[in-house]
C-alpha positions in Angstrom: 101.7 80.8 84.7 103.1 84.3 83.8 103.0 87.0 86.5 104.4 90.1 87.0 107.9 90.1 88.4 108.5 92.6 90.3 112.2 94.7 90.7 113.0 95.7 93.9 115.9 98.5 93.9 117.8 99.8 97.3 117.5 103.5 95.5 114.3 102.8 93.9 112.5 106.1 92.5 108.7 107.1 93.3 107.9 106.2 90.1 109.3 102.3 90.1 107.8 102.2 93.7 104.3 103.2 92.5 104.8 100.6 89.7 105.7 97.9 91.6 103.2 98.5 93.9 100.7 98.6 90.9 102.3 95.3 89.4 102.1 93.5 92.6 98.1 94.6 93.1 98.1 92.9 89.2 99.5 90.1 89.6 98.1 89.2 92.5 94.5 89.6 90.9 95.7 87.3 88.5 97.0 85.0 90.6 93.6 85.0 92.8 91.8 84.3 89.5 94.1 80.9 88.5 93.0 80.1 92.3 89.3 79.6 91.2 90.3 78.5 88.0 92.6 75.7 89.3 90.5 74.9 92.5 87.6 72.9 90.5 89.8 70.5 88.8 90.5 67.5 90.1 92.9 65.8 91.7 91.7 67.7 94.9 94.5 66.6 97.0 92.2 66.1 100.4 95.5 64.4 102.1 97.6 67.6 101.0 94.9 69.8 102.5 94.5 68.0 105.7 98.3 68.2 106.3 98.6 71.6 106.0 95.8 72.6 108.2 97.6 70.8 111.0 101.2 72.7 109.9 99.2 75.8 109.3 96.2 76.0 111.6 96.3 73.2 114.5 99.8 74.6 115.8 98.8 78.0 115.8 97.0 77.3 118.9 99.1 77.1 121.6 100.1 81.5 120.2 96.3 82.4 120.1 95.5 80.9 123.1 98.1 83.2 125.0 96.3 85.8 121.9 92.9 85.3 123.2 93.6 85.4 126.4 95.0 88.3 126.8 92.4 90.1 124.9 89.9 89.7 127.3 92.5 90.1 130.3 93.3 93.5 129.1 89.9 94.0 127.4 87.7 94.0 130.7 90.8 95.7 132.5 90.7 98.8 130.8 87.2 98.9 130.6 86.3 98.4 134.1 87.4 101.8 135.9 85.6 103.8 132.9 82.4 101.6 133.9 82.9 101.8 137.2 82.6 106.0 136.8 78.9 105.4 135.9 77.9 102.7 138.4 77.9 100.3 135.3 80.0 97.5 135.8 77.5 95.0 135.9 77.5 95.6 132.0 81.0 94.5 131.6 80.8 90.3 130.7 78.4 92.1 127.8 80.5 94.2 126.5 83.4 92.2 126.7 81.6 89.2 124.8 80.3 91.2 122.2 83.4 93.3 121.6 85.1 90.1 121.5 82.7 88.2 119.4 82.1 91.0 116.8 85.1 92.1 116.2 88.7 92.3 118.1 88.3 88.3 118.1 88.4 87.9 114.1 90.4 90.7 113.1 93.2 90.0 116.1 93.2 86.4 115.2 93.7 86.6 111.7 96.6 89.2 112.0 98.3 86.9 114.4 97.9 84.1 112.1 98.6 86.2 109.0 102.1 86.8 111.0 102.6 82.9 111.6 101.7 81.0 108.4 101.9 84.0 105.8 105.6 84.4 106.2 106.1 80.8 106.6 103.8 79.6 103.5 105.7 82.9 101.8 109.2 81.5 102.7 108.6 77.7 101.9 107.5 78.2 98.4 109.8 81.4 97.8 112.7 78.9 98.8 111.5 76.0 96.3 110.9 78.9 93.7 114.5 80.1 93.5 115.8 76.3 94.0 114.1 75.5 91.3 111.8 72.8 92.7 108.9 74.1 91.2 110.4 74.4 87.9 111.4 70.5 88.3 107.3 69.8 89.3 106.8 71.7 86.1 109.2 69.5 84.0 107.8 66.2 85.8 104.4 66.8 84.2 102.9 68.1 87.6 100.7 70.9 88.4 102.3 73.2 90.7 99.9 75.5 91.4 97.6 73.2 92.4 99.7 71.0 94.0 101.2 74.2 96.6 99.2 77.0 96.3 95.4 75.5 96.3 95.9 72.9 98.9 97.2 76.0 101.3 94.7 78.1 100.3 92.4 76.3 101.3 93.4 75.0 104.4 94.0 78.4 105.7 90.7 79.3 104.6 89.0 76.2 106.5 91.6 76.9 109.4 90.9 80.4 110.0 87.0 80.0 111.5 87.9 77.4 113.9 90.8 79.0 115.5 88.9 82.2 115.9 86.1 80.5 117.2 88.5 79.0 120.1 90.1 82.3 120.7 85.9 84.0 121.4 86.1 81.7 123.8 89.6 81.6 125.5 88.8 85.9 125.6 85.4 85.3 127.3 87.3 83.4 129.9 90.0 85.6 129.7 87.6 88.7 130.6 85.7 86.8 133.5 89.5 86.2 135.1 90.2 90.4 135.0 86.8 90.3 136.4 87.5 88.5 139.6 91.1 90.6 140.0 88.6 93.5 139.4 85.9 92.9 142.0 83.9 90.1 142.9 81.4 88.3 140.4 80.2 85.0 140.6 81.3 82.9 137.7 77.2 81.8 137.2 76.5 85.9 137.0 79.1 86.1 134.6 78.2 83.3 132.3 74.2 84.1 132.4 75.2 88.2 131.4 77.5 86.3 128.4 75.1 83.9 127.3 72.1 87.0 127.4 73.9 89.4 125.9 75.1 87.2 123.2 72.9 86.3 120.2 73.1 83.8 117.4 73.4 86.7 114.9 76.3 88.0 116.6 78.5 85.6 115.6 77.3 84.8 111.6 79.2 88.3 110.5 82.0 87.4 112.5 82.9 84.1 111.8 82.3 84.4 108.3 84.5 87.1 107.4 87.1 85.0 108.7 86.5 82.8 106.0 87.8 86.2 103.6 90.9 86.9 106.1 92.2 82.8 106.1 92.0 83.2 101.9 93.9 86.3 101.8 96.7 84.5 104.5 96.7 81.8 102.4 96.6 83.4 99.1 99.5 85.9 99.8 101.8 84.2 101.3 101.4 82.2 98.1 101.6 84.2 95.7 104.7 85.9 97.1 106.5 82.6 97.5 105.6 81.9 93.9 106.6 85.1 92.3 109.8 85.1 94.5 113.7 86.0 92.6 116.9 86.7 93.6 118.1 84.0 95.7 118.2 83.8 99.5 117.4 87.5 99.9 114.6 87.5 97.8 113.0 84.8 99.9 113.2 86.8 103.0 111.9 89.4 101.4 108.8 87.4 100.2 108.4 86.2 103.4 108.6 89.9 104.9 106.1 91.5 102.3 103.7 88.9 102.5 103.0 89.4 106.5 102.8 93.1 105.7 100.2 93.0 102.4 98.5 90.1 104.1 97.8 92.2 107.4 97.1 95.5 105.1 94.5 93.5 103.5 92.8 92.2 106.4 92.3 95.4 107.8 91.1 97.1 104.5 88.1 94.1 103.8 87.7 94.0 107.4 86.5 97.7 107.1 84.5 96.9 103.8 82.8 94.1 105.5 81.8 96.0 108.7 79.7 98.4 106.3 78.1 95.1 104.5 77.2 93.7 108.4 75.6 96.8 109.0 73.5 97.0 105.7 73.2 93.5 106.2 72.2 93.3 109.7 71.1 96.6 110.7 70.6 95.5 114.3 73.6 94.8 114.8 74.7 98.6 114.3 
């Protein structure tokens, strides 16, 4: 498959920087469309998948699980004094659940996984690029795009969800422990003002656009690693870029699917 390859220059001018910007935004649309192109024909290389959502998602845990809890540590910390100005800190298990729940628990979550497996799935296949493995899978009559970039795909796609499903609930417990240092609050008072305050339709928008942010992880990092030249450097450098578009791209959908939850789900506004 022919993509774009991009030059990267020390003393680059405006003008290449705009291009390359441009060529990478190109090529990555083209490499996004091979994905759905490539992703219906079999083999469908379940074993492949499986292993990489342990590599990719099921050691990720043990950093969002420090991620998670931390966010509702620092989450109900912060907010508690302002609350406490207006006599409303009974509110805080809400506001901390559905904060969490809405939105700092995907978007966090996916940025710290973007910074794991990106750059790794960006080095690994940038390294076989310039060592010319995938040209020998090309040689030995196999696909490599489906073989190395489909299988991650989609396990960072399946991935995503479920490890930002764990870290809703790490944060939850996360926030009730800053309650306690805080003041004292039963942990039944707590867990009755979660489960109230917390509806089913809370959590469809923000699971599912995790499903969105573990396909741009996985499809980044792999189309950096793909595209990848110039030897040793240009693998770092894959690996460096793909954290950063990966992570710029989060952010940017992230914002385009708030304003679709909120024309979606106007209640939720």
């Amino acid at each position: 498959m022919n993509l774009p390859q991009l030059k990267f220059n020390k003393r680059a001018t405006a003008s290449e920087i705009i291009f390359n910007f441009f060529a990478s935004i190109g090529g990555l649309t083209i490499f996004v469309l091979e994905f759905f192109k490539q992703v219906f024909i079999p083999p469908y290389e379940i074993s492949e998948i499986k292993k990489h959502m342990d590599e990719l998602g099921v050691k990720t845990f043990p950093i969002v699980s420090v991620t998670g809890l931390i966010i509702g540590l620092v989450l109900a910390l912060q907010s508690w004094p302002v609350l406490a100005r207006f006599g409303a800190t009974d509110f805080l298990p809400a506001m901390v659940s559905l904060s969490v729940v809405r939105e700092l628990g995907p978007v966090i979550t996916a940025l710290i996984f973007a910074g794991r497996v990106s750059s790794g799935i960006g080095a690994e296949l940038g390294s076989m690029r310039v060592t010319e493995q995938i040209d020998a899978m090309e040689v030995s009559a196999i696909n490599p795009f489906k073989y190395l970039v489909v299988t991650r795909v989609i396990a960072t796609t399946m991935i995503l969800p479920v490890l930002t499903i764990y870290v809703v609930f790490i944060a939850i417990i996360g926030g009730y422990i800053a309650v306690i240092i805080a003041e004292s609050m039963s942990f039944t008072y707590y867990q009755n003002a979660v489960i109230n305050a917390i509806e089913f339709g809370d959590f469809i928008p923000g699971i599912a656009k995790t499903f969105v942010f573990g396909f741009i992880v996985g499809i980044v990092g792999a189309f950096k690693g793909f595209t990848a030249e110039g030897g040793t450097e240009g693998v770092g450098r894959a690996s460096t870029t793909a954290v950063v578009m990966a992570s710029l791209l989060i952010l940017i959908f992230d914002m385009i699917l708030v304003k679709i939850t909120m024309w979606l789900w106007p209640t939720l506004s």
